[in-house]
ZAKOLFI-75099 format. One record per atom (N, C-alpha, C): x, y, z. Coordinates in steps of 0.2 Angstrom, whole numbers, padded with zeros to 4 digits, always signed. Each point is the difference from the previous one (the first is absolute). Layout:
BEGIN
XYZ
...
END
This chain:
BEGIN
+0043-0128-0073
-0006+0003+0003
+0000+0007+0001
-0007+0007-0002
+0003+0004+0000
-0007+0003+0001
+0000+0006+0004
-0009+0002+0001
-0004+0002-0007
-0003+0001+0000
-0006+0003-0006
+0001+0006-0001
-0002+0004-0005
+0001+0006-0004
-0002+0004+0006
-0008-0003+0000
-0001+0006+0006
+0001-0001+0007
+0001-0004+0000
+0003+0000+0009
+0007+0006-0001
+0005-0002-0004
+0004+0004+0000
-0003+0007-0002
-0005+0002-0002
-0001+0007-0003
-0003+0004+0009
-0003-0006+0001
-0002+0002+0007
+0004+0002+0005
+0004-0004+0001
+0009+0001+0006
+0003+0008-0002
-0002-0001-0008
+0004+0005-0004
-0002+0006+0004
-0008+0000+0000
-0001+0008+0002
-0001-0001+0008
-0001-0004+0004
+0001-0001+0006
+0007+0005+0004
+0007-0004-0005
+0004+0003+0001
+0003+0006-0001
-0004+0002-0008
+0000+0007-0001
-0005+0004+0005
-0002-0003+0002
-0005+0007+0005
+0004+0000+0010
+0002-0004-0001
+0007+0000+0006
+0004+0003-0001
+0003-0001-0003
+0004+0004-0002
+0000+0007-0002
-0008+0002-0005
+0000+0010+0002
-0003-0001+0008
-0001-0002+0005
+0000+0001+0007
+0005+0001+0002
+0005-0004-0002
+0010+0000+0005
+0000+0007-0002
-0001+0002-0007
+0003+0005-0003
-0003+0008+0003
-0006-0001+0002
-0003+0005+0002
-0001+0003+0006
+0004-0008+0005
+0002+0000+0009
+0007+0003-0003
+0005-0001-0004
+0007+0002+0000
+0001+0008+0000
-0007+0004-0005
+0000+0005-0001
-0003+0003+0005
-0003-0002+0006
-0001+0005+0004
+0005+0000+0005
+0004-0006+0000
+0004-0001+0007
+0007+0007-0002
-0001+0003-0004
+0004+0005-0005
-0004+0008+0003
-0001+0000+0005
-0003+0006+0006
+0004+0006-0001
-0003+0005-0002
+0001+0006+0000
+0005+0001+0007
+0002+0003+0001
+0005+0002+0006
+0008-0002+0001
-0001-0005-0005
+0005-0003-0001
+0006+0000-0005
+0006+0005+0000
+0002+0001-0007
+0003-0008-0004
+0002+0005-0002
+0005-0006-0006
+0006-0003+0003
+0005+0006+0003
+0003-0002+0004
-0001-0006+0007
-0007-0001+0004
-0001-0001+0004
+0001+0001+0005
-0001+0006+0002
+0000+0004+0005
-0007+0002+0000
-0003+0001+0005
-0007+0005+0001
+0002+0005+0002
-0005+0005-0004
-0001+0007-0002
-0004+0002+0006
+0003+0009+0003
+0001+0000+0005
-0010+0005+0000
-0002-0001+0001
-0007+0002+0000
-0004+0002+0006
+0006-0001+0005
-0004+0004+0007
+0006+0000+0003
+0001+0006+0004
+0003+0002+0007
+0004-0005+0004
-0006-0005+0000
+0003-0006+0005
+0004-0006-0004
+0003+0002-0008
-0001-0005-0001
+0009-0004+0001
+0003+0007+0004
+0008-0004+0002
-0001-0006+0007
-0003+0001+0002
-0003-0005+0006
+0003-0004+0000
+0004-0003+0005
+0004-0009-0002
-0008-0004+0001
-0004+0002+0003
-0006-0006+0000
-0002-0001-0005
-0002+0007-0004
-0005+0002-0006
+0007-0003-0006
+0006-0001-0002
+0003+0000-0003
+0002-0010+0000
-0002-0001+0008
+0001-0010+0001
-0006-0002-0005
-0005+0005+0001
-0007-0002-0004
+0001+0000-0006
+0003+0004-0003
-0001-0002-0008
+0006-0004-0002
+0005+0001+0005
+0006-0008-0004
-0002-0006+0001
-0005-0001+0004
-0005-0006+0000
-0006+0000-0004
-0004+0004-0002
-0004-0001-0007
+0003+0002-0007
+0005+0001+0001
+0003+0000-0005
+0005-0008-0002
+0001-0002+0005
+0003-0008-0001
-0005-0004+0000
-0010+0004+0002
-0005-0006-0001
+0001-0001-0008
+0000+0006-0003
+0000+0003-0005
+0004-0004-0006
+0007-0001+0001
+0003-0004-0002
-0001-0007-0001
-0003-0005+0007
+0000-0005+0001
-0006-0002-0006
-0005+0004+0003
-0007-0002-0006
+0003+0002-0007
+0002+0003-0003
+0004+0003-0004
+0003-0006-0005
+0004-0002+0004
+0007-0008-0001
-0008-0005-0001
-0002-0001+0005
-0004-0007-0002
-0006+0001-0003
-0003+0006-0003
-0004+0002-0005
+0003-0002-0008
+0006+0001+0000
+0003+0001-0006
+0003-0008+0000
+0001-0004+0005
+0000-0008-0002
-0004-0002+0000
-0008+0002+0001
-0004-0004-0003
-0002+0000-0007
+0001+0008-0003
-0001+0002-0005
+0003-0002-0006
+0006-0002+0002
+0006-0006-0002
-0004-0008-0002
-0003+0001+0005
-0003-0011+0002
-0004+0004-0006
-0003+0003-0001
-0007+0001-0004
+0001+0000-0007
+0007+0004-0002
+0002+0002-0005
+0002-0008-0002
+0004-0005+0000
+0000-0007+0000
-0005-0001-0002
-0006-0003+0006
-0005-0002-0001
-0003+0001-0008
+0002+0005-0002
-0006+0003-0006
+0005-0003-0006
+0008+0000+0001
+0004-0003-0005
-0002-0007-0002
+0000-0004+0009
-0003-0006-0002
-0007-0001-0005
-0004+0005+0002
-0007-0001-0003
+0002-0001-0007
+0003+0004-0004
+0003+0005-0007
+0003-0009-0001
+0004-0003+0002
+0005-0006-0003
-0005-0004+0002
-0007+0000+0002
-0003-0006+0001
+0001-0005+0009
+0004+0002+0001
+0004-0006+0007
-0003+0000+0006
-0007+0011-0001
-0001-0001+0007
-0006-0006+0004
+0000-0002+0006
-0004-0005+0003
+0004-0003+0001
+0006-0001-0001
+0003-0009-0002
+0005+0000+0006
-0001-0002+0005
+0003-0003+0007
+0007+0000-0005
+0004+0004+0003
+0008-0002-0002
+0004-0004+0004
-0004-0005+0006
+0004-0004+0004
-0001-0006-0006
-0008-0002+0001
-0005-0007-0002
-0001+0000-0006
+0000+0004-0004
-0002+0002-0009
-0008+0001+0000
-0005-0002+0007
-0009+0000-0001
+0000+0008-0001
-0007+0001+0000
-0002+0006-0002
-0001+0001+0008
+0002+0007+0002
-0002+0001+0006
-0009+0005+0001
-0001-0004+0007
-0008+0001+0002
-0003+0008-0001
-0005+0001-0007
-0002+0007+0000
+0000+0005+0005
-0005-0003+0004
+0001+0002+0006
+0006+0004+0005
+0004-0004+0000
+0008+0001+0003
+0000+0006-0006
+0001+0001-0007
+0003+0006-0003
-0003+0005-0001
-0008-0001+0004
-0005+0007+0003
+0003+0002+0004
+0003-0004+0007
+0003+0002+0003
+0007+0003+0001
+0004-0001-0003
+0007+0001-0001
+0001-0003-0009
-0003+0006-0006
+0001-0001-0006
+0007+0000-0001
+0007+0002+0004
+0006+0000-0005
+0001-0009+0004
-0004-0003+0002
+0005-0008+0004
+0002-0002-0006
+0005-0004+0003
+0004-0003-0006
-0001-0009+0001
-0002-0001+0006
+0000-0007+0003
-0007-0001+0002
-0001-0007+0002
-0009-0001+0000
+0001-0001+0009
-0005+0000+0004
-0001-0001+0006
+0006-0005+0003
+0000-0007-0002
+0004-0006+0000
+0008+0003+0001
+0001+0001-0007
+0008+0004+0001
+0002+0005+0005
-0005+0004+0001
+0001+0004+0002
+0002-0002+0008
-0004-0003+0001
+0000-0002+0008
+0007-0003+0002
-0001-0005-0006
+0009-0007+0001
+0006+0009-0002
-0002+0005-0002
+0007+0003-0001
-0001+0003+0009
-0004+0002+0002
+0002+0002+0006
+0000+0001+0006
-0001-0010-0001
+0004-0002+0005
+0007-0003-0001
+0003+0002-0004
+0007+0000-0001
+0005+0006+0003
END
């Protein structure tokens, strides 16, 4: 059991167009002020300030945090689009059914249908 040409052509660009979104949220989280080294550039008077300096080690680790979990979705997306390519995307890998359209509007990289997913997490 395997979806239709265009269904997968559809997921296809679904996916693809999420993914140039992750990529274009990744590239601005990449803020001028910010060197390479990570450190922030010294731009004002005030900027040795232990307050002014707590402030940017903490948008700078929001900054990573979104960073790390931008990049493992962009992961789940890249699959997703593998699966498309071998054919296998849709197919509940708990149950082998096709999982609900719907459900892959919502979360296009799932890999399980509603059913599995549930019985996996209450485990």
């Amino acid at each position: 059991m395997a979806m239709s040409k265009e269904d997968l052509k559809y997921f296809e660009d679904l996916i693809n167009e999420k993914k140039n979104e992750l990529l274009k949220e990744l590239g601005q989280l990449r803020e001028p002020g910010v060197s390479n080294s990570g450190s922030v550039e010294d731009h004002t008077p005030y900027s040795y300030h232990m307050a002014d300096q707590g402030t940017d080690n903490m948008e700078r680790e929001k900054k990573y945090f979104f960073a790390g979990r931008e990049g493992k979705l962009l992961d789940y997306l890249e699959r997703a689009l593998e699966r498309i390519a071998d054919k296998s995307y849709g197919i509940c890998r708990g149950c082998g059914e096709l999982i609900n359209p719907e459900r892959l509007k919502a979360v296009p990289h799932a890999t399980l249908c509603i059913s599995c997913k549930s019985k996996q997490e209450k485990l």
